[in-house]
N, C-alpha and C positions, 0 to 999 in steps of 0.2 A: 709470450707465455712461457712459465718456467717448468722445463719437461724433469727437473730430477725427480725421480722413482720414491715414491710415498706409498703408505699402504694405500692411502686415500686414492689414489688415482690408481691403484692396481683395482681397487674395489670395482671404480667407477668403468676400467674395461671390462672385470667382469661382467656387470650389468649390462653393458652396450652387444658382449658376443652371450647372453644371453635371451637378450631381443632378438637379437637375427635369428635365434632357434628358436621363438615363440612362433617369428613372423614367418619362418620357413614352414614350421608343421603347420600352422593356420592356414598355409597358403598349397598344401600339401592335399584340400577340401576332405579332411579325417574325422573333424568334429566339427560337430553344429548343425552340419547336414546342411548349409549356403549354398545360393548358386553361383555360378559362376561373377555375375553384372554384381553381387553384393557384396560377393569375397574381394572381385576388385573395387569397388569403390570402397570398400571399409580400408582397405591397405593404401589408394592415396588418403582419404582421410584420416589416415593412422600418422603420415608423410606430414599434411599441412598442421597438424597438431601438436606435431613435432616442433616443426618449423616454427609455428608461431611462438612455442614455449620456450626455444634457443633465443630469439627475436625479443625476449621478453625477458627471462633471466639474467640477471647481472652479478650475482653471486660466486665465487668461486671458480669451476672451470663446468658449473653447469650446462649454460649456453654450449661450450663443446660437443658436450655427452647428447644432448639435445637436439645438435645437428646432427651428429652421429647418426644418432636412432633412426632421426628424419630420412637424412640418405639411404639407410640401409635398406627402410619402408617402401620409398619409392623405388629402391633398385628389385624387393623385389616382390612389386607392385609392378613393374616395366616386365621382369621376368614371367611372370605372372599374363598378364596378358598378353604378350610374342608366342607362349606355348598354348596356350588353354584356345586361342582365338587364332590359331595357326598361321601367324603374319608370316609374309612372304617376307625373301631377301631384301626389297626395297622398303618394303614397311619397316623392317625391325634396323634398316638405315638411318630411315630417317626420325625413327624414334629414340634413336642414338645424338643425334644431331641435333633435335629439340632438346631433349635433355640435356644435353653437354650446356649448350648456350641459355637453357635455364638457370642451369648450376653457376655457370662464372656471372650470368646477370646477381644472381643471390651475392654471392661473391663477393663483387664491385659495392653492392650498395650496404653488406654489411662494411667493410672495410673504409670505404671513400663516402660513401654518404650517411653514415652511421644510422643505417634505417634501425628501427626498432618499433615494437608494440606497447601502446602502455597497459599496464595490467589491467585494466579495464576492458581497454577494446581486446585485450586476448582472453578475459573472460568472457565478453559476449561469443566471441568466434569459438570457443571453446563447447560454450553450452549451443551454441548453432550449429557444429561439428557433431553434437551428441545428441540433439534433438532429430537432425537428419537421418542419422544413423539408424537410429531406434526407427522411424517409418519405411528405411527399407528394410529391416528385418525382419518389421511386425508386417509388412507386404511381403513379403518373403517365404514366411511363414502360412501366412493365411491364404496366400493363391494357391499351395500345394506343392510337393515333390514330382517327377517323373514316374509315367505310374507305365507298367510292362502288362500288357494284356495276351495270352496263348489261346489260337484259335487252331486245331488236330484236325487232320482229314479223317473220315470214317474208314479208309483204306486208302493204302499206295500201292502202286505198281512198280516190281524192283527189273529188273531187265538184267538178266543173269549175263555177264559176260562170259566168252568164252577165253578157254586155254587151252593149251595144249601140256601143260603137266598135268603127270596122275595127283590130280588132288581132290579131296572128297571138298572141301569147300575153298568159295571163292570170296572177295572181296568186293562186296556190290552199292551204289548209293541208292538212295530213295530219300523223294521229299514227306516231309511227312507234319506238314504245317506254317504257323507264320507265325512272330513274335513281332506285337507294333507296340511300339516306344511312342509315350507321348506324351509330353509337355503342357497343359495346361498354364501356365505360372506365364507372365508379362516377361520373366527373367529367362535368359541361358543358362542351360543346366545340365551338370556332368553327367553321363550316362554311362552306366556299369551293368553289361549285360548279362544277367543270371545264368552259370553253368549247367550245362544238362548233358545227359547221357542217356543210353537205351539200352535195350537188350530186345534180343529175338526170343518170344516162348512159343510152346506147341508144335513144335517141329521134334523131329529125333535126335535133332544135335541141337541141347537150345546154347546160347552163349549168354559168357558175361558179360559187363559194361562194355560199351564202345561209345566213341563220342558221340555228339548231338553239334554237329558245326551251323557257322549264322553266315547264313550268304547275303546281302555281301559281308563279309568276316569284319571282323572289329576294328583291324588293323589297317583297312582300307576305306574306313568313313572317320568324320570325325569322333572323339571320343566325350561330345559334348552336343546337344539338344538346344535347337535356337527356341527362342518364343513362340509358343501357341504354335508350335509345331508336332511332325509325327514322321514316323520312321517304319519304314518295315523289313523284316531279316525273314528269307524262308528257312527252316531250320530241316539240313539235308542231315540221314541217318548216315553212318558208314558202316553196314552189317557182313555178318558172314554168311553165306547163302550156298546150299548146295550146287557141288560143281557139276553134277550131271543131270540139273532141269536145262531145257532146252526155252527159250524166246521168255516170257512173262512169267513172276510169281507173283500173285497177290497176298498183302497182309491186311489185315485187322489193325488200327491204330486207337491205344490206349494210354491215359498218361495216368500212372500211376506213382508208386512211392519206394516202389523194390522191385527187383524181380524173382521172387521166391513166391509166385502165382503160378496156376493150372489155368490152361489153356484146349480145348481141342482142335482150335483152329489158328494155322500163323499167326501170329501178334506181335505189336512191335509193341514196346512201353518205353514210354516217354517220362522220362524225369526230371525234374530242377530242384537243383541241389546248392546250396549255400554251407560252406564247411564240412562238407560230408555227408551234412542231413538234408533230405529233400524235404525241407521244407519252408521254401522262401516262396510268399507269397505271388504270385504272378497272375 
């Protein structure tokens, strides 16, 4: 193949390093709202369409650009699946190892057995690649998103720690509900747990926002929802609490949308907040 420098062929890297940025943010699950099983199958079938249209080209140096795109797909379609599906060190080994000997098998048989498609049969695999596609994203669609449902206790009990500095207030937990995650849809699907925060009213000292933490915390499950499955997070308060009550203080628990409320008796408020506004469905 003759590599001197053409617009033509600067054009044609353009094109190829801007696939990997298509396939990257695709694979990034930012738009479309796909789940996981779809995003991956659409990226190898993004891979074998590739593939068969290098296989099938004989024009110019399109077949390259073709393989190109193909590789990149699967690479990161592989990528794609070691992170989202948490492969261990021996998994993401040996899916190094299949692929490597995928690759030089493709390799061998372009080069030494001149395989190729004829436009035909890469037409059929083509529209068979797109007829596929389209029914797992019209199932995709139609079984549902991950839907988060908030169930608040009518009251918590915070257990005032003690100290021994002079401090009017103290640093105290309290559980003050559960958040279950749950997957209806046949597919694997990311899960992005809605932000919350609280405040204490009705006391003499009320406070502003403090978090709303998910036990177990995000960072310690996976970040992804198998099939027709369900999950559940108790969601622990972290309040400021007067430092000279002695054993138990009980609250009131409220989810509301601010806390700029009147209260006579302790109250927690429970928020979910999406960009600022509490107001993401849950």
């Amino acid at each position: 193949m003759n590599f001197e420098l053409d617009g033509g062929k600067v054009l044609y890297v353009l094109g190829v390093l801007f696939a990997l940025g298509a396939l990257l943010y695709f694979a990034r699950d930012v738009v479309f709202g796909l789940s996981i099983t779809v995003t991956a199958a659409l990226l190898f079938a993004a891979f074998v369409a590739f593939l068969v249209a290098g296989l099938t080209l004989e024009r110019d140096v399109l077949d390259v650009v073709a393989y190109a795109v193909a590789g990149l797909s699967y690479a990161v379609f592989l990528g794609y699946v070691a992170t989202r599906y948490t492969v261990d060190e021996t998994g993401v080994f040996l899916l190094l190892s299949a692929s490597a000997a995928l690759f030089v098998g493709l390799g061998y048989g372009v080069r030494r057995q001149r395989l190729d498609v004829g436009r035909r049969a890469a037409g059929y695999v083509v529209v068979g690649i797109v007829a596929v596609s389209f029914v797992f994203v019209g199932a995709d669609v139609v079984t549902g998103d991950v839907q988060y449902s908030v169930e608040l206790d009518d009251e918590t009990t915070v257990d005032v720690p003690q100290t021994d500095d002079d401090e009017d207030r103290v640093r105290a937990e309290a559980t003050v509900g559960t958040l279950t995650v749950t997957n209806p849809s046949p597919f694997a699907r990311p899960v992005d747990l809605p932000s919350a925060a609280g405040c204490v009213v009705g006391t003499d000292v009320e406070t502003d926002q403090v978090p709303v933490r998910y036990e177990p915390r995000s960072y310690d499950v996976p970040d992804r929802i198998d099939r027709n499955d369900e999950r559940t997070h108790e969601l622990e308060l972290h309040a400021s609490v007067p430092a000279n009550e002695t054993g138990e203080m009980t609250y009131a628990v409220e989810r509301g949308s601010d806390c700029d409320v009147d209260r006579e008796a302790p109250t927690v408020i429970v928020m979910f907040e999406e960009d600022g506004d509490a107001s993401r469905p849950v």
